[in-house]
SELOGU-465518 format. One line per field, with one value per residue (C-alpha): residue number from 1; residue in one letter; x, y, z. Coordinates in steps of 0.2 Angstrom, whole numbers, plus 5000, padded with zeros to 4 digits. Layout:
// SELOGU-465518
n: [NUM, ...]
res: [a, ...]
px: [X, ...]
py: [Y, ...]
pz: [Z, ...]
END
This chain:
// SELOGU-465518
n: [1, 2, 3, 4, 5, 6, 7, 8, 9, 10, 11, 12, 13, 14, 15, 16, 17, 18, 19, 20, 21, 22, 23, 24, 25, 26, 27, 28, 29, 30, 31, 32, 33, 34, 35, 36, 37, 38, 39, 40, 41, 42, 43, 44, 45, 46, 47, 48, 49, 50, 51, 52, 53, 54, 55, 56, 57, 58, 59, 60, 61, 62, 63, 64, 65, 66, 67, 68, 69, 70, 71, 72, 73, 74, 75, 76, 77, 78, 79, 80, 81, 82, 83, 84, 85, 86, 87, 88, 89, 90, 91, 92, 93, 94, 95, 96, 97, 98, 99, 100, 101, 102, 103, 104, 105, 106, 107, 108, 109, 110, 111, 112, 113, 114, 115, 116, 117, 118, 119, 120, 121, 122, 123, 124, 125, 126, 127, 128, 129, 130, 131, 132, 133, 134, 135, 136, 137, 138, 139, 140, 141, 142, 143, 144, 145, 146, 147, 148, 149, 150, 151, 152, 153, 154, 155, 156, 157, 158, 159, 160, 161, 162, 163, 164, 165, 166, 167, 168, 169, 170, 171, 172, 173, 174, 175, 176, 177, 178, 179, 180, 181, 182, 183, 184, 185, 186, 187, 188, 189, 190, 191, 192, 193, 194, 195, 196, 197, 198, 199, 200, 201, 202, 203, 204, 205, 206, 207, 208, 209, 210, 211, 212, 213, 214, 215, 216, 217, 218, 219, 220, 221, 222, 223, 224, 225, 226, 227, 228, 229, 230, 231, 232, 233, 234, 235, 236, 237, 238, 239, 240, 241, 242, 243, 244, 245, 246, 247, 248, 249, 250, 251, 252, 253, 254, 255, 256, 257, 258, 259, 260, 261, 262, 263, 264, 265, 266, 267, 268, 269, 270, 271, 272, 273, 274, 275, 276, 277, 278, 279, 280, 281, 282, 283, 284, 285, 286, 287, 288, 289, 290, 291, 292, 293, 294, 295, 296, 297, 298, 299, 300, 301, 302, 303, 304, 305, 306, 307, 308, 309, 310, 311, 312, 313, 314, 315, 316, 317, 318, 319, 320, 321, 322, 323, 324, 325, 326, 327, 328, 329, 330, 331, 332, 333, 334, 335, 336, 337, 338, 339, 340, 341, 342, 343, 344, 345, 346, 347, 348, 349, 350, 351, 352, 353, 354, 355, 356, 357, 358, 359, 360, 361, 362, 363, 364, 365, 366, 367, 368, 369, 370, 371, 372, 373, 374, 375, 376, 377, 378, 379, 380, 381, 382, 383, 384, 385, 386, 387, 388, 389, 390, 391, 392, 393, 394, 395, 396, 397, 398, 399, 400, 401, 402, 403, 404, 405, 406, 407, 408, 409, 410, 411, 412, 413, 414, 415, 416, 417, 418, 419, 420, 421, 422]
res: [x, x, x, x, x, x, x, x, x, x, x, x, x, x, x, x, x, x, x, x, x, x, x, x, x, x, x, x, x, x, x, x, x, x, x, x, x, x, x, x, x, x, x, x, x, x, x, x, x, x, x, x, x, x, x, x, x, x, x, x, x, x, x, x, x, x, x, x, x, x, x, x, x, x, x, x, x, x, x, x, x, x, x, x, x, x, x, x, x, x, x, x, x, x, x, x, x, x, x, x, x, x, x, x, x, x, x, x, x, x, x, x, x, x, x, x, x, x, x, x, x, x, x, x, x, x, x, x, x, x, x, x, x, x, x, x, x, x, x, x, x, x, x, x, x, x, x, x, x, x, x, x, x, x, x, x, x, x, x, x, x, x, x, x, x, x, x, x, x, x, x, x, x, x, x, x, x, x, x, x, x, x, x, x, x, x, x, x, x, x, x, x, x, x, x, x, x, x, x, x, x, x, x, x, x, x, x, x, x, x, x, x, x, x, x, x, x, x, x, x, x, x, x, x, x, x, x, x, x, x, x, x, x, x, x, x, x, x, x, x, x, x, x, x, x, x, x, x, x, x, x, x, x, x, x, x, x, x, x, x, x, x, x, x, x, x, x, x, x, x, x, x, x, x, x, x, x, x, x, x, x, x, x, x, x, x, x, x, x, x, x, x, x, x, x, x, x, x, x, x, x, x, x, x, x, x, x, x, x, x, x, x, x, x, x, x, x, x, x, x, x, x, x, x, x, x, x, x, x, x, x, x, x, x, x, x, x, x, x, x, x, x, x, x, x, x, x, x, x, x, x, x, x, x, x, x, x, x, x, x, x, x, x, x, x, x, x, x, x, x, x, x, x, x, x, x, x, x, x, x, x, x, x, x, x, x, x, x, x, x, x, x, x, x, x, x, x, x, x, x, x, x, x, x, x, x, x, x, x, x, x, x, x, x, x, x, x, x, x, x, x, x]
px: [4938, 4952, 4963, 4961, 4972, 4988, 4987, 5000, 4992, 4977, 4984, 4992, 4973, 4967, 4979, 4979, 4961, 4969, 4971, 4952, 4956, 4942, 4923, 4911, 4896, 4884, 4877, 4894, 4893, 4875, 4876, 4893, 4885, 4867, 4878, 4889, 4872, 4864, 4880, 4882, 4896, 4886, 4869, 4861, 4844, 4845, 4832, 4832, 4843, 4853, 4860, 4851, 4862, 4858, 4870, 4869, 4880, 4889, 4893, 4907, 4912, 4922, 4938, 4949, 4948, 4936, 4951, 4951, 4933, 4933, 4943, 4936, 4919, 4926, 4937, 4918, 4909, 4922, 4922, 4903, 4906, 4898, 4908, 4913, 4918, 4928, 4932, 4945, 4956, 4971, 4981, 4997, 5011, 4997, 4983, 4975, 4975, 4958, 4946, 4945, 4934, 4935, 4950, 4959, 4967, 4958, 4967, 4977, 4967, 4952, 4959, 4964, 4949, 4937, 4948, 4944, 4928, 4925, 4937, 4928, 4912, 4915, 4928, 4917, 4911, 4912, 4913, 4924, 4924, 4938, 4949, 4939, 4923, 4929, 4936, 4921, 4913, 4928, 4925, 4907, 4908, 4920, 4910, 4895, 4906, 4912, 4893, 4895, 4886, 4894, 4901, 4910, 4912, 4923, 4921, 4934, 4934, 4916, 4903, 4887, 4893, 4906, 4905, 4902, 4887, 4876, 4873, 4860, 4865, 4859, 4868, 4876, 4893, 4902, 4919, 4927, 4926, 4940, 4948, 4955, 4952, 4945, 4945, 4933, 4922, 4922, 4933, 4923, 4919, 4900, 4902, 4913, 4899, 4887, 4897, 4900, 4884, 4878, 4878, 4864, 4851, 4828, 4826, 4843, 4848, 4863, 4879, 4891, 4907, 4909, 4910, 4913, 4897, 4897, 4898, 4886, 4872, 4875, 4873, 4855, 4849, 4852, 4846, 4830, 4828, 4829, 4819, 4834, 4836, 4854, 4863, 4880, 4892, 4901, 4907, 4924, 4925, 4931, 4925, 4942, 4955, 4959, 4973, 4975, 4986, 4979, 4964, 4957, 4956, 4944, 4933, 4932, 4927, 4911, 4906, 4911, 4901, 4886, 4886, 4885, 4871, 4863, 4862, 4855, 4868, 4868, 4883, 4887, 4901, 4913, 4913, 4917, 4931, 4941, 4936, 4945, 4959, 4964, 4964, 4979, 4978, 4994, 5001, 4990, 5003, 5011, 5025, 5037, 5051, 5054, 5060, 5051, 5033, 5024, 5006, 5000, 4992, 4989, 4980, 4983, 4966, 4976, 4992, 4986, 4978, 4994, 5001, 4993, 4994, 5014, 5013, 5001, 5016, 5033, 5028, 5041, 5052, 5055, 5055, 5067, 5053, 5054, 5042, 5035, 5018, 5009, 5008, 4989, 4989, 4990, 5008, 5012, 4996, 5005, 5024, 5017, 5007, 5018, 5035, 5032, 5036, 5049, 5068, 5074, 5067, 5073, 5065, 5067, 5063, 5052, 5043, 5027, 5024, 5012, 5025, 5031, 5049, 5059, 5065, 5046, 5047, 5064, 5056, 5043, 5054, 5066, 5051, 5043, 5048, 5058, 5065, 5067, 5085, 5081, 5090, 5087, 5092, 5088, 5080, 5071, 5082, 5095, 5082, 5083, 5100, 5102, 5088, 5094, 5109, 5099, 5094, 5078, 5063, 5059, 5042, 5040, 5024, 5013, 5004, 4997, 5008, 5023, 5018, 5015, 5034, 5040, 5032, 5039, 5055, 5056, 5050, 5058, 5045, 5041, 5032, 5013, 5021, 5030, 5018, 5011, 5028, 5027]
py: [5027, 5024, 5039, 5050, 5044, 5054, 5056, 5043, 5031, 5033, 5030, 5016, 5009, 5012, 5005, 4989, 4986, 4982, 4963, 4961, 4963, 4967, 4965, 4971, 4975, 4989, 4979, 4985, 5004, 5007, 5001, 5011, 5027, 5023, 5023, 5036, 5047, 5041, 5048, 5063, 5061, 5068, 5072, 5061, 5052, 5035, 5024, 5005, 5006, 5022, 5036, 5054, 5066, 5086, 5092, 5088, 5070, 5066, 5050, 5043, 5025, 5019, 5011, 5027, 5045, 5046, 5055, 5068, 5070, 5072, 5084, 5094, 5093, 5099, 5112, 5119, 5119, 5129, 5142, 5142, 5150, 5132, 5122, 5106, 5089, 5078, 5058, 5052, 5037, 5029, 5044, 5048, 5054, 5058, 5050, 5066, 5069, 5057, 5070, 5087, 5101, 5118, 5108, 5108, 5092, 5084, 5092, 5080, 5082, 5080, 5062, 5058, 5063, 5056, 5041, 5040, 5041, 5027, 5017, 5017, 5013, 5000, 4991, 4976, 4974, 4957, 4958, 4971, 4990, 4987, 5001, 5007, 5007, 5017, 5029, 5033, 5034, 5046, 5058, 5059, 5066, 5077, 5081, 5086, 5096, 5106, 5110, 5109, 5111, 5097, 5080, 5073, 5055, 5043, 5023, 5014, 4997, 4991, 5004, 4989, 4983, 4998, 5007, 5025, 5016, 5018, 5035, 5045, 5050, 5064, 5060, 5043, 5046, 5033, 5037, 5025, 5005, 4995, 4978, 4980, 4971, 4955, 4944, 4955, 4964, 4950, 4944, 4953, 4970, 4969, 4960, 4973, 4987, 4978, 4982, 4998, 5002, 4994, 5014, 5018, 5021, 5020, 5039, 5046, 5055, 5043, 5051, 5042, 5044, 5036, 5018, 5000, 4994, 4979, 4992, 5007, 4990, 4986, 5004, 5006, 4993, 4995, 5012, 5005, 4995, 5010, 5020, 5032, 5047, 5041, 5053, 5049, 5063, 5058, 5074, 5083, 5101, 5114, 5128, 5133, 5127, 5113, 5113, 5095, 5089, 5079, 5077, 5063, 5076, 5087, 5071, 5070, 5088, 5086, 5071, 5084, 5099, 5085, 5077, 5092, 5101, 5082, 5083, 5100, 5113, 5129, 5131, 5148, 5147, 5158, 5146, 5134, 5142, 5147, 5128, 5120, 5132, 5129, 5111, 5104, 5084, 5076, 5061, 5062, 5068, 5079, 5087, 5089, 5098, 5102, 5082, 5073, 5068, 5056, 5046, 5033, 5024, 5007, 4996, 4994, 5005, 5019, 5015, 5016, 5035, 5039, 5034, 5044, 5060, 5058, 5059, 5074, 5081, 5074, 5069, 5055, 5056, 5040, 5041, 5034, 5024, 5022, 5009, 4999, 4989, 4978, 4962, 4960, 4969, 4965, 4966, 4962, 4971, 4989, 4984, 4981, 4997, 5007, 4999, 5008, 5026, 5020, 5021, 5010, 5006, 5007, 4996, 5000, 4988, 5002, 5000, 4994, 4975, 4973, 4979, 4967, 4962, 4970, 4953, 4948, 4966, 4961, 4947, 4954, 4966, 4955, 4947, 4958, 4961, 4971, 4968, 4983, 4989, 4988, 4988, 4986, 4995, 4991, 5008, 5023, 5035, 5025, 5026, 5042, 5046, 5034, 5040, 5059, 5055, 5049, 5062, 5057, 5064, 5053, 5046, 5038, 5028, 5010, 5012, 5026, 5020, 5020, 5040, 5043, 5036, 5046, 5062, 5060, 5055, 5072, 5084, 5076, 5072, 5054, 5041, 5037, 5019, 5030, 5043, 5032, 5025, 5023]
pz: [5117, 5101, 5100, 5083, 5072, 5063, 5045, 5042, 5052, 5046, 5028, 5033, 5043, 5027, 5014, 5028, 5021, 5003, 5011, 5010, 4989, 4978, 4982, 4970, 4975, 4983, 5002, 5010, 5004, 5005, 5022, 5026, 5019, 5028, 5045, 5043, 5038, 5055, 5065, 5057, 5045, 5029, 5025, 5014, 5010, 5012, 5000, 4997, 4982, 4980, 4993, 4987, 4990, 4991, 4975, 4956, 4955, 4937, 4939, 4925, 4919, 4905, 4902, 4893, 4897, 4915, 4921, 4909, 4907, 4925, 4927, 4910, 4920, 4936, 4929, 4916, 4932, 4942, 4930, 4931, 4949, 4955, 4969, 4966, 4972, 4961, 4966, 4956, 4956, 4957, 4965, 4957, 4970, 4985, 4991, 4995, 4974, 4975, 4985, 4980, 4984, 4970, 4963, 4983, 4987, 5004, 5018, 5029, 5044, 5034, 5028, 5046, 5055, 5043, 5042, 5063, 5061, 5049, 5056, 5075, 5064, 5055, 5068, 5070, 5054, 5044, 5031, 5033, 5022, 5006, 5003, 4990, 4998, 5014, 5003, 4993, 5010, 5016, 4997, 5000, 5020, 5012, 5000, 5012, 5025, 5013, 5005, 4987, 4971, 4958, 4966, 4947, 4953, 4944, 4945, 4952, 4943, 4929, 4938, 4940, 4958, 4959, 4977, 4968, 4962, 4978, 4976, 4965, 4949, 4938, 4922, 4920, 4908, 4899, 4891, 4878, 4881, 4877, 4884, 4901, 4919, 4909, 4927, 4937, 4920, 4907, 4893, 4877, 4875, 4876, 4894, 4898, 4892, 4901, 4917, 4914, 4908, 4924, 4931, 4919, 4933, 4927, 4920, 4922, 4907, 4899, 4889, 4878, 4870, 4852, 4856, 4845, 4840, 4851, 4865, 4858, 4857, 4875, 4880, 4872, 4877, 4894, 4893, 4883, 4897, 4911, 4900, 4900, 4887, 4878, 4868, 4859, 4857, 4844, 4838, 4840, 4849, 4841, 4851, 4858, 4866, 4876, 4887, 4886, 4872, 4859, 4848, 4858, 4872, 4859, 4857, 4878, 4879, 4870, 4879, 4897, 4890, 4885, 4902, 4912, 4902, 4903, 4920, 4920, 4927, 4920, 4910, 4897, 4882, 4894, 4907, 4896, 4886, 4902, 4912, 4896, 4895, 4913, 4914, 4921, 4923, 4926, 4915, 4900, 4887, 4901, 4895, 4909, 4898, 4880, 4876, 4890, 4891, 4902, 4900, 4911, 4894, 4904, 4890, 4870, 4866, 4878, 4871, 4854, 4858, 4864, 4849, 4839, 4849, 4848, 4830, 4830, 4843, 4836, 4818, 4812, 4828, 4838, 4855, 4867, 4877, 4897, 4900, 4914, 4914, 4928, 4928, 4924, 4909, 4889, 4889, 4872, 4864, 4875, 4867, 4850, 4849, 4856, 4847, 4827, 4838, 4847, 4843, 4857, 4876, 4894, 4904, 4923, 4938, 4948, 4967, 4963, 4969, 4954, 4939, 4927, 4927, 4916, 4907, 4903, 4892, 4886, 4880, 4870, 4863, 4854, 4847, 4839, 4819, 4818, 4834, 4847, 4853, 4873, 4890, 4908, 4922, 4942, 4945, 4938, 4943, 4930, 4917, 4917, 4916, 4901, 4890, 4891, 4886, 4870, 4856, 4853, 4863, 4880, 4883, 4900, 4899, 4905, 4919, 4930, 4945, 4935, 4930, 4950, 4952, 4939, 4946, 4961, 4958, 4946, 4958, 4974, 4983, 4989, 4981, 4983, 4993, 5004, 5012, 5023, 5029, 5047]
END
């Protein structure tokens, strides 16, 4: 019999499935799930198309903001008394930040016996689980040892043939659609809506956030279609406040209250006062100290927010910008939003094997009109030094992997790469 693996090994079993890349669709989860059911590793009720599970599911898609309406969801919920699961990805500094239980990260023995168990399942499969997949698999055992209420599950990439797909929902939740992952969801944004609206399930009540037209059409008619209550909250709350910086984040708390009264949990304006107060959700407009704030705005819709929030925060200030982007991204669309609140940019080569180099930012920089003063260094920790030694305020910022470095490096601990270092 294989031995139970350690946690690091487990991560790195796991993070060894990211070979088999990117495969969406649901044959290879519902099948994972319907197993792991049959052996004991959650309680579920398997149908021919979605897995039924025993606890209220809000299910969220979009392309900005599933973080934070997760985590507004979550943290609502909490204060309700009710006990909840939250899915989230990518992770920032730990991989344990993806699976949480009443806002506890997974435990480490959790991730390396659950990680055994899979792993011994699935061992002669072919295909083969993805990385994603057995980690949807891993949340929802989780999830069912620990006998919650709420499970808040975020797609990982489109939501149609995304893994967190297969499962029952009771509210189907879609934050703000923009341009982003074009060569898996579809280069306009109505192919991109349709993939995202893809989650909307026959009967399951539907909530929106304020989208583009070419979106909001896409979204109705597909719930048409499902025969699915649809309800747009396009308004702004102003209840109280939100801990989140950012009126944007105001616009993601009404579409988190709407979603969870959509999928019928009982929620009072107390709980929803204190859940909104005591969100923390790092890298979205964090600010680590007086003059340094970080985001993890990975495409120009994102970028553009955070734009706008900087103003609300700093007014006319320029920023002494910290920037690194991967390599599939809308490079110059990020360097040209984020350039008019920029007073100059460091551009760092950091860890991740997908970041751009720091020469093809270069070269968007001196491009743009007027051109922006720029420089390179070899690591972040260099970065850092340079831009405190600039007055201006200092916004680190490009990509969620980038912010997970930048957290890491600032409270010492290792990188999300490093944890499963042998």
């Amino acid at each position: 019999m294989p031995r139970p693996l350690s946690y690091k090994r487990a991560l790195a079993w796991l993070y060894g499935l990211q070979r088999f890349g990117i495969k969406l669709g649901l044959d290879n989860i519902r099948r994972l799930l319907d197993e792991l059911s049959r052996s004991g590793g959650f309680r579920a009720a398997v149908g021919e198309l979605e897995i039924a599970l025993p606890w209220k599911v809000i299910h969220v898609a979009g392309t900005n903001g599933k973080g934070s309406v997760c985590a507004m969801i979550d943290s609502i919920c909490r204060a309700q008394g009710y006990r909840t699961g939250l899915f989230i990805s990518p992770h920032l500094v730990t991989f344990r930040e993806r699976i949480r239980v009443n806002g506890e990260m997974i435990s480490e023995n959790a991730v390396a016996d659950g990680l055994t168990m899979i792993r011994d399942l699935v061992a002669d499969w072919d295909p083969h689980p993805t990385f994603f997949e057995v980690t949807t698999a891993l949340a929802l055992k989780h999830f069912s040892d620990a006998k919650i209420d709420v499970a808040i599950l975020e797609t990982g990439l489109g939501g149609r043939l995304d893994a967190t797909n297969a499962v029952q929902s009771d509210v189907s939740v879609i934050t703000p659609i923009a341009l982003d992952h074009e060569e898996w969801l579809g280069h306009t944004l109505a192919e991109i809506a349709g993939e995202k609206a893809g989650i909307i399930k026959p009967g399951v009540a539907v909530v929106s956030a304020s989208q583009q037209p070419q979106a909001e059409e896409v979204i109705r008619a597909r719930a048409a279609e499902c025969g699915s209550p649809v309800q747009f909250a396009n308004e702004t709350y102003h209840g109280s406040p939100v801990a989140l910086r950012g009126e944007y984040q105001k616009q993601n708390a009404a579409v988190a209250i709407a979603a969870i009264r959509a999928a019928n949990v009982q929620i009072d304006e107390k709980a929803i006062v204190r859940g909104l107060a005591a969100i923390e959700w790092p890298a979205r407009f964090q600010k680590w100290d007086e003059r340094t704030i970080i985001d993890g705005a990975h495409n120009p819709g994102a970028t553009r927010i955070l734009v706008e929030t900087w103003r609300e925060v700093f007014g006319d200030q320029k920023a002494t910008l910290v920037l690194a982007v991967l390599s599939d991204k809308d490079l110059c669309g990020i360097c040209e939003a984020l350039a008019p609140i920029a007073g100059s940019a460091i551009l760092p080569k950091i860890r991740s094997e997908r970041a751009v180099e720091p020469a093809e930012l270069a070269k968007i920089f001196s491009m743009i009109s007027p051109s922006l003063p720029h420089s390179i260094t070899s690591t972040f920790g260099d970065a850092m030094m340079l831009a405190r030694a600039k007055p201006n305020p200092i916004l680190l910022t490009g990509s969620l992997h980038f912010a997970g470095e930048v957290l890491a490096h600032l409270r010492g601990e290792p990188a999300a790469f490093e944890e499963c270092a042998q």
